[in-house]
PyMOL CGO cylinders between C-alpha atoms (Angstrom):
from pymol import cmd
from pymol.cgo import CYLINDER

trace = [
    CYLINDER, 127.18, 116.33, 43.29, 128.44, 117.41, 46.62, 0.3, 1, 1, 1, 1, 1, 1,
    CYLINDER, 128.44, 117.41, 46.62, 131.55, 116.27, 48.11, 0.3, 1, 1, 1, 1, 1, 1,
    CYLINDER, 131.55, 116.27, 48.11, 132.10, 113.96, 51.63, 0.3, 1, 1, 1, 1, 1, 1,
    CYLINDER, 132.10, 113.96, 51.63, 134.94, 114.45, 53.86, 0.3, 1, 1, 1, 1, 1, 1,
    CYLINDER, 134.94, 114.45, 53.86, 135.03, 110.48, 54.93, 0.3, 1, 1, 1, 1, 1, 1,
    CYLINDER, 135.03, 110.48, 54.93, 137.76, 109.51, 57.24, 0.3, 1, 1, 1, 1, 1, 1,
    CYLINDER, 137.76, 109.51, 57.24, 139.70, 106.95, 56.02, 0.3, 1, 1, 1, 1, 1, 1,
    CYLINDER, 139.70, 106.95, 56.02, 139.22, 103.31, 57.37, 0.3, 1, 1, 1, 1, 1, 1,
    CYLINDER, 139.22, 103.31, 57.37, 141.63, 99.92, 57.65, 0.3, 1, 1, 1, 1, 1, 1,
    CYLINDER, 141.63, 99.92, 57.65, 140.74, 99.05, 53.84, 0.3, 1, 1, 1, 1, 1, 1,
    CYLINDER, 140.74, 99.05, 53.84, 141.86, 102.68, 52.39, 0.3, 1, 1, 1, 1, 1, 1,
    CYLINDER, 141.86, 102.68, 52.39, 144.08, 101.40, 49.90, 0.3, 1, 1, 1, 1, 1, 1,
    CYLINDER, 144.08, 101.40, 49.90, 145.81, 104.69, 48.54, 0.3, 1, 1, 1, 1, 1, 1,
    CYLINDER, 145.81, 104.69, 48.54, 147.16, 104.80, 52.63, 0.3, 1, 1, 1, 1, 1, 1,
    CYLINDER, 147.16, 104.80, 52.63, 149.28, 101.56, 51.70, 0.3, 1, 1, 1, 1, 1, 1,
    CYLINDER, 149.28, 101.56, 51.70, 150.54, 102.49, 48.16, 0.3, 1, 1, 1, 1, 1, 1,
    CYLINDER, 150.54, 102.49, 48.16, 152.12, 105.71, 49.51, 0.3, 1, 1, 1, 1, 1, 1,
    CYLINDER, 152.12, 105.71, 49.51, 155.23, 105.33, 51.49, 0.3, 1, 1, 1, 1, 1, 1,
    CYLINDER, 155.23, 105.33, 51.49, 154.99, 105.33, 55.42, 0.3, 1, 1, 1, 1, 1, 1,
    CYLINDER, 154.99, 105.33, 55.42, 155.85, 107.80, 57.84, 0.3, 1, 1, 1, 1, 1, 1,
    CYLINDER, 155.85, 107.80, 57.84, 158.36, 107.08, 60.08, 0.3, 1, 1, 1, 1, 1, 1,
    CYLINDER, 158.36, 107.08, 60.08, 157.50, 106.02, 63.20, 0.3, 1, 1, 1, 1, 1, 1,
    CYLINDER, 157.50, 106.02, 63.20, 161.26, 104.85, 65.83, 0.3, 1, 1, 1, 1, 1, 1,
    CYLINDER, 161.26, 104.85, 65.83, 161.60, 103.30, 69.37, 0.3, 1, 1, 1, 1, 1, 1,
    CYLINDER, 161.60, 103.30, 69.37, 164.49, 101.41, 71.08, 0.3, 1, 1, 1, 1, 1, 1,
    CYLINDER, 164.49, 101.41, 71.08, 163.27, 99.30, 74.18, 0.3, 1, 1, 1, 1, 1, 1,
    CYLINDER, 163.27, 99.30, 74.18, 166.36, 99.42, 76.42, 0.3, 1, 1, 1, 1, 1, 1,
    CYLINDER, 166.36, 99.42, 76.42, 167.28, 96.07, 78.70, 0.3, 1, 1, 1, 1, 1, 1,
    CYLINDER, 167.28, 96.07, 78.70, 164.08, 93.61, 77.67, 0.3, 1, 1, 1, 1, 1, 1,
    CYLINDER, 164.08, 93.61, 77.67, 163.36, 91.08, 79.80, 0.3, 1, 1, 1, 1, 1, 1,
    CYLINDER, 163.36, 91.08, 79.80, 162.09, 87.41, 79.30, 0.3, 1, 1, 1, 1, 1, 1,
    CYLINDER, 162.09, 87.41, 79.30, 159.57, 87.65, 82.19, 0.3, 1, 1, 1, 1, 1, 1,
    CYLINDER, 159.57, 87.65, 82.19, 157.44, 91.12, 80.74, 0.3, 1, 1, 1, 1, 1, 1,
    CYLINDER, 157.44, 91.12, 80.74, 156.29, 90.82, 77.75, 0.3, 1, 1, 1, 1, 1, 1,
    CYLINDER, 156.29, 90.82, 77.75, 156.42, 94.69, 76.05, 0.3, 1, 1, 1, 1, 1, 1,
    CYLINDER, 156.42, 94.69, 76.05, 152.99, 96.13, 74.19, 0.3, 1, 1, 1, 1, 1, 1,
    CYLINDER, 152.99, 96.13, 74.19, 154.52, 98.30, 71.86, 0.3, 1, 1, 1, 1, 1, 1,
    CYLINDER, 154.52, 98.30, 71.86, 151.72, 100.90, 70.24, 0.3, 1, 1, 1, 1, 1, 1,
    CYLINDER, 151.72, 100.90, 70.24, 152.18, 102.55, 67.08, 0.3, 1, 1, 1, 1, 1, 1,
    CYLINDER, 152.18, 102.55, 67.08, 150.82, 105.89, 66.28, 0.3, 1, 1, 1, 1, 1, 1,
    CYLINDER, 150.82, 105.89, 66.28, 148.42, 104.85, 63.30, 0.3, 1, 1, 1, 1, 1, 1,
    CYLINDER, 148.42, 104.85, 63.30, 148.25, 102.21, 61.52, 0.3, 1, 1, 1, 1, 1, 1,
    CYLINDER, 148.25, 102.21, 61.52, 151.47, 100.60, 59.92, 0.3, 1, 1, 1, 1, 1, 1,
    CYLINDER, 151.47, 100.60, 59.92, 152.29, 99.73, 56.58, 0.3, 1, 1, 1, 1, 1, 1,
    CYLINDER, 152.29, 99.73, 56.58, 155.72, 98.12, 57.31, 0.3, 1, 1, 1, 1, 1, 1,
    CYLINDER, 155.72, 98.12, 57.31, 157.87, 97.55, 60.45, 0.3, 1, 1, 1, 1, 1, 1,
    CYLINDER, 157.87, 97.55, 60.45, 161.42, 96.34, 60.79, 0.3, 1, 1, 1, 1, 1, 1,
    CYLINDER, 161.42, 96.34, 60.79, 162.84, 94.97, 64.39, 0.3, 1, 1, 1, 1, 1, 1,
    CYLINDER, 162.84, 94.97, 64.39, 166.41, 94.59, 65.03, 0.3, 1, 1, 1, 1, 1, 1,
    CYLINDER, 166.41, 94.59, 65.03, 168.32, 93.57, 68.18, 0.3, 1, 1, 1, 1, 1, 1,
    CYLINDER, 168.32, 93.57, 68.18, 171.22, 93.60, 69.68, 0.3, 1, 1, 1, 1, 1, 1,
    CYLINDER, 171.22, 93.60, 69.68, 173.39, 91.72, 72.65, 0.3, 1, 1, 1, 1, 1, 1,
    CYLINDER, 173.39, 91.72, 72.65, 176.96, 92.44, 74.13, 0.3, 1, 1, 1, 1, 1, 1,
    CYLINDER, 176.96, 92.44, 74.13, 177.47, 88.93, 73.75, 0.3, 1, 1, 1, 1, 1, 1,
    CYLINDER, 177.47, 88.93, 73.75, 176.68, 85.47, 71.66, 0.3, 1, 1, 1, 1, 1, 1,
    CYLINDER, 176.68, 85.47, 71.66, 174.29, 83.36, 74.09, 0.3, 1, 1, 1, 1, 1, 1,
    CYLINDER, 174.29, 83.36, 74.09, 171.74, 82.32, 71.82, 0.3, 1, 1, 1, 1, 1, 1,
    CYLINDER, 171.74, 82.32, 71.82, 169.59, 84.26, 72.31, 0.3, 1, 1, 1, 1, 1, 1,
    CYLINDER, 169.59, 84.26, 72.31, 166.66, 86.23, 70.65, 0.3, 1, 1, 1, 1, 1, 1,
    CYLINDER, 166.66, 86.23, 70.65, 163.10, 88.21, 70.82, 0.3, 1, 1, 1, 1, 1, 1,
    CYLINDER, 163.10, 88.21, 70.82, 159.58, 86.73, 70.20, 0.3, 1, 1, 1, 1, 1, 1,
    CYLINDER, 159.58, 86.73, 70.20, 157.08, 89.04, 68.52, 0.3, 1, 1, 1, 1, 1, 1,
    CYLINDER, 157.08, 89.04, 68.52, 153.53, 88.84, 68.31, 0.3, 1, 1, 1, 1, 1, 1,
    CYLINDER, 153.53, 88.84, 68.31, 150.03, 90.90, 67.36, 0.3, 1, 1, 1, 1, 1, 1,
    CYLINDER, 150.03, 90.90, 67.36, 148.65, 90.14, 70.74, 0.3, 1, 1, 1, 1, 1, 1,
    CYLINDER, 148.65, 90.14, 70.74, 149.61, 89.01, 74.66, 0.3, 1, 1, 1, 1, 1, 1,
    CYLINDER, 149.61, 89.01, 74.66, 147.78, 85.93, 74.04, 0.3, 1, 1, 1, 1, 1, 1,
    CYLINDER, 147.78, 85.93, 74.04, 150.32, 85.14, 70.98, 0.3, 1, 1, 1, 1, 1, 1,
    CYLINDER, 150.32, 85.14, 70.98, 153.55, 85.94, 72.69, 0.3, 1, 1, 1, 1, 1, 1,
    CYLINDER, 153.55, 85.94, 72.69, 152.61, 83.96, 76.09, 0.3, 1, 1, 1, 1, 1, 1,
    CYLINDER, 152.61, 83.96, 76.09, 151.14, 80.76, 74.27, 0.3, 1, 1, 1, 1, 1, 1,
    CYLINDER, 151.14, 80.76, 74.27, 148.00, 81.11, 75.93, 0.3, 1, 1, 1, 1, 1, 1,
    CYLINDER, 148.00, 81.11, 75.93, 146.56, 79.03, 72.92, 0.3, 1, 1, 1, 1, 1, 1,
    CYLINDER, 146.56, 79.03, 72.92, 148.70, 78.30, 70.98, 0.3, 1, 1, 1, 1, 1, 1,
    CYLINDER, 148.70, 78.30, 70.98, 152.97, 79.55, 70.25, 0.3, 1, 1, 1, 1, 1, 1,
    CYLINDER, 152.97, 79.55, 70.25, 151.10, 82.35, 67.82, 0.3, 1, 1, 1, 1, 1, 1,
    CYLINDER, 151.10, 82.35, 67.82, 154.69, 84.32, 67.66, 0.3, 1, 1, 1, 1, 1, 1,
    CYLINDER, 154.69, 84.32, 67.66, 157.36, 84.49, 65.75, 0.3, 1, 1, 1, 1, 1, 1,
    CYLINDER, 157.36, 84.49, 65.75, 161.15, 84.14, 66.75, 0.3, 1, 1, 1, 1, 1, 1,
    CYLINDER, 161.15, 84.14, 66.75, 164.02, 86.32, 65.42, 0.3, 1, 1, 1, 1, 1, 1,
    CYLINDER, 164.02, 86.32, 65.42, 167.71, 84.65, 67.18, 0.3, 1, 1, 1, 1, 1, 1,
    CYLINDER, 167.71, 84.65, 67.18, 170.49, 86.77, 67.38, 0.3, 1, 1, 1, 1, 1, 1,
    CYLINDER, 170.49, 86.77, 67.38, 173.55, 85.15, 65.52, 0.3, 1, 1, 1, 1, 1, 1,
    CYLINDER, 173.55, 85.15, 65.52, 177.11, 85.89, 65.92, 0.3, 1, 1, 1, 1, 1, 1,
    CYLINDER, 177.11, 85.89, 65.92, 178.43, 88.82, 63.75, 0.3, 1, 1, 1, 1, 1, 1,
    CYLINDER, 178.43, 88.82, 63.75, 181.92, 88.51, 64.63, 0.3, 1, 1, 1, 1, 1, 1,
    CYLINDER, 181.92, 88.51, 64.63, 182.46, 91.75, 66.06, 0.3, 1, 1, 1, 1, 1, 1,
    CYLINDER, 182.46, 91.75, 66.06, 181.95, 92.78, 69.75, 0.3, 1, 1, 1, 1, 1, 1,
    CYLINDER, 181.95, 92.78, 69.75, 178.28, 92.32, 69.52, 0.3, 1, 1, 1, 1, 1, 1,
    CYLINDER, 178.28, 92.32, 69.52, 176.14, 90.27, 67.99, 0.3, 1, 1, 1, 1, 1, 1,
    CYLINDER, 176.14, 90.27, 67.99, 172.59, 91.35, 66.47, 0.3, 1, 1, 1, 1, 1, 1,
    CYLINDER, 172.59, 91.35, 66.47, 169.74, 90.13, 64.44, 0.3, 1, 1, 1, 1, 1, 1,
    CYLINDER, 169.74, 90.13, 64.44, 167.27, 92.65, 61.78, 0.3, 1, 1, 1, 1, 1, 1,
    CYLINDER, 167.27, 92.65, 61.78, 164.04, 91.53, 60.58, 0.3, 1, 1, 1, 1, 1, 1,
    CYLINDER, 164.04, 91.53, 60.58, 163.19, 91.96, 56.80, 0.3, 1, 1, 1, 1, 1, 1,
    CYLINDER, 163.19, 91.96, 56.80, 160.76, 93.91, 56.07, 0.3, 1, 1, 1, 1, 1, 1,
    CYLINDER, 160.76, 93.91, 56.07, 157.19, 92.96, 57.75, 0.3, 1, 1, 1, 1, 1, 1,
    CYLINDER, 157.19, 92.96, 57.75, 154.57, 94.41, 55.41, 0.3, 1, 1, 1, 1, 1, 1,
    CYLINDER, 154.57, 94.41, 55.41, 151.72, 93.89, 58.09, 0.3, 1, 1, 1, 1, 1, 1,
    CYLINDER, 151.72, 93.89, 58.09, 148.67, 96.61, 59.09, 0.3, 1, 1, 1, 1, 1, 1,
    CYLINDER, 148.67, 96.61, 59.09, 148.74, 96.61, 62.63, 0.3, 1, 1, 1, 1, 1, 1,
    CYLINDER, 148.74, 96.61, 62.63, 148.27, 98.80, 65.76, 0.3, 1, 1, 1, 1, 1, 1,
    CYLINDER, 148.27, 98.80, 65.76, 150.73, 97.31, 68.33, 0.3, 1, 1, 1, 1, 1, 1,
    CYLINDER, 150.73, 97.31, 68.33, 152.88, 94.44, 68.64, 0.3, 1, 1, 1, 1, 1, 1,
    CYLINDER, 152.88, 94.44, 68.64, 154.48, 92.62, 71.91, 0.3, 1, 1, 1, 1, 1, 1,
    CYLINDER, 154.48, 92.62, 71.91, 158.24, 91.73, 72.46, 0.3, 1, 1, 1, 1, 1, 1,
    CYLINDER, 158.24, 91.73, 72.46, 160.03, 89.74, 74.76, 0.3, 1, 1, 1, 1, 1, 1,
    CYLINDER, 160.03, 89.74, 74.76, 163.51, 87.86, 75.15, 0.3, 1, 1, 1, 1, 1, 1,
    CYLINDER, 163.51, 87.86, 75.15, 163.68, 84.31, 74.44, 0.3, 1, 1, 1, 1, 1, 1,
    CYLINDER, 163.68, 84.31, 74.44, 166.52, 83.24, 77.21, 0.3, 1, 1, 1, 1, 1, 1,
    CYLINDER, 166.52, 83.24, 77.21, 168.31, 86.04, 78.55, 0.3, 1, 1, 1, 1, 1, 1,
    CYLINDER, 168.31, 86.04, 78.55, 167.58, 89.93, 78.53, 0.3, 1, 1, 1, 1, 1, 1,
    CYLINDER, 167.58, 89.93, 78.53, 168.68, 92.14, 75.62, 0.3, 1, 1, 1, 1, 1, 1,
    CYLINDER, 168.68, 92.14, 75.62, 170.12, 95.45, 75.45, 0.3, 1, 1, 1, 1, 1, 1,
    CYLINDER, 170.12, 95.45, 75.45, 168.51, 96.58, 73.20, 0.3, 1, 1, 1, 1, 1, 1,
    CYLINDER, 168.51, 96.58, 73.20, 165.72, 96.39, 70.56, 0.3, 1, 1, 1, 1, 1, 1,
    CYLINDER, 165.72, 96.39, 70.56, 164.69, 99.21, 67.80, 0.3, 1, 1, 1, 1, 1, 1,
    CYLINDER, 164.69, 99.21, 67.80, 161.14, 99.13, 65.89, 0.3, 1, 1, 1, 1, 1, 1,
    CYLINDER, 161.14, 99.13, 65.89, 161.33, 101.21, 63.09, 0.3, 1, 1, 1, 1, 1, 1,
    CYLINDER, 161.33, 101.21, 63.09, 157.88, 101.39, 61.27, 0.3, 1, 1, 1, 1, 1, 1,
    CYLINDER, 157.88, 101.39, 61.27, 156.38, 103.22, 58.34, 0.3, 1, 1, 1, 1, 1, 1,
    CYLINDER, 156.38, 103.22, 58.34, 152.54, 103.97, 59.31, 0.3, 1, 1, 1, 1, 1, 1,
    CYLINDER, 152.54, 103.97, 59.31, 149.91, 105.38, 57.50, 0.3, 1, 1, 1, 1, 1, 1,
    CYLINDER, 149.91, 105.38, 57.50, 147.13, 108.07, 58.55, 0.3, 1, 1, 1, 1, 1, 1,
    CYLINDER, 147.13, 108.07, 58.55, 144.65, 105.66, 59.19, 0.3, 1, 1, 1, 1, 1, 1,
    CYLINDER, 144.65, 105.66, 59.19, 143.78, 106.01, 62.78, 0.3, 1, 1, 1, 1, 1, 1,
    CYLINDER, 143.78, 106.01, 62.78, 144.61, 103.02, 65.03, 0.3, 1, 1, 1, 1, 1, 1,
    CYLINDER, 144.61, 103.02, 65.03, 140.38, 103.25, 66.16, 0.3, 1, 1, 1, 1, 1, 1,
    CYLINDER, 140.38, 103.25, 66.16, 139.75, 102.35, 62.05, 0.3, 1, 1, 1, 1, 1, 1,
    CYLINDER, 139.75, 102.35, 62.05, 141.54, 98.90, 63.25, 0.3, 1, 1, 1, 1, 1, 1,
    CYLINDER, 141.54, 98.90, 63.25, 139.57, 95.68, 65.33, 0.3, 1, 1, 1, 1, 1, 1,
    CYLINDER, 139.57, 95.68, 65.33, 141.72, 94.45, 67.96, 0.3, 1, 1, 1, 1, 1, 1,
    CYLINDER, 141.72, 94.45, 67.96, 143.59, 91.45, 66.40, 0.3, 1, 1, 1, 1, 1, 1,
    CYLINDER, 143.59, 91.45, 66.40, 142.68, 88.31, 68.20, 0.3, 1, 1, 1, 1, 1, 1,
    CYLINDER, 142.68, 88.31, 68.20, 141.97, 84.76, 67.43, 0.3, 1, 1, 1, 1, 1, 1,
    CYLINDER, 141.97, 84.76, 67.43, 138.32, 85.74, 67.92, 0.3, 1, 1, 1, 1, 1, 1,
    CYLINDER, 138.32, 85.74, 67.92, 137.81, 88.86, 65.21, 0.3, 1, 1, 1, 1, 1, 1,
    CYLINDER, 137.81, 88.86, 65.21, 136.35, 86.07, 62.32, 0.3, 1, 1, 1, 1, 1, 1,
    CYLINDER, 136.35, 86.07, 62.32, 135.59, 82.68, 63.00, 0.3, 1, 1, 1, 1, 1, 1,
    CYLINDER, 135.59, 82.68, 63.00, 138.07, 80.53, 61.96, 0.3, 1, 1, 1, 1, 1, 1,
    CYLINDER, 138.07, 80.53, 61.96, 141.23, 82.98, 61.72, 0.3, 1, 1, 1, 1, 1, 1,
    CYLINDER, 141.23, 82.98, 61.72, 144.35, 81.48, 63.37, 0.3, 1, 1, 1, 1, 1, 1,
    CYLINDER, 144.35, 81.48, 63.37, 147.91, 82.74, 63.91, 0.3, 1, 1, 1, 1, 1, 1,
    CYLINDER, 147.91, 82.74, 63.91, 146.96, 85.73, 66.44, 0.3, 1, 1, 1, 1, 1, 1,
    CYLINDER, 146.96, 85.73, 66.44, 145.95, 84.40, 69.82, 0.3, 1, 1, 1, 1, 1, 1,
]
cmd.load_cgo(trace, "trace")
């Protein structure tokens, strides 16, 4: 029986049950006007967003899987992370733990721009090509991307 040297796709399961290497960015001074693509270098297992602000304004980030989910194209297909006040000098927000396979994601301020936001991921070695582009429009039917 010979053996095949197949590349692993989206569905490789073993790539999930092993933990993911780190993948780090911090997006400096984001804007409510520019919506950020942020692309990962394989697929992810997990990612974790935090963000933080000089100052308590009520404020926060949107994050989405696609431009059409963080602009409400469609439909508000986003979801909304507000910073909250941590009594200290700053105030800042972290995400639990988003256990989502994914190639990119898009950011953007809710009110006012933020300092600062980190993406900390864990991705797999499934190449981001092994992916479809996540859109309302991969399966009929499938909501909640845009």
């Amino acid at each position: 029986m010979g053996l095949r040297n197949a590349e692993q796709g989206s569905n490789y399961v073993p790539a999930y049950q092993v933990s993911g290497i780190p993948s780090a960015l911090t997006l400096e001074n984001l804007t409510t006007t520019t919506p950020v693509r942020v692309d990962f270098p394989s697929v992810t297992r997990w990612i974790i967003i935090s963000a933080a602000e000089d100052e308590l304004d009520e404020n926060g980030i949107k994050i989405a899987f696609s431009e059409n989910g963080i602009n409400g194209a469609e439909e508000d297909n986003f979801i909304q992370l507000a910073l909250s006040d941590s009594n200290e000098a700053s105030v800042s927000i972290i995400s639990p733990v988003i256990e989502v396979r994914c190639k990119s994601i898009w950011v953007v301020a809710t009110i006012n721009d933020i300092s600062r936001v980190s993406i900390l991921a864990g991705v797999t070695g499934i190449n981001n090509s092994k992916l479809p582009i996540l859109s309302g429009s991969v399966r009929a039917g499938q909501t909640g991307i845009g």
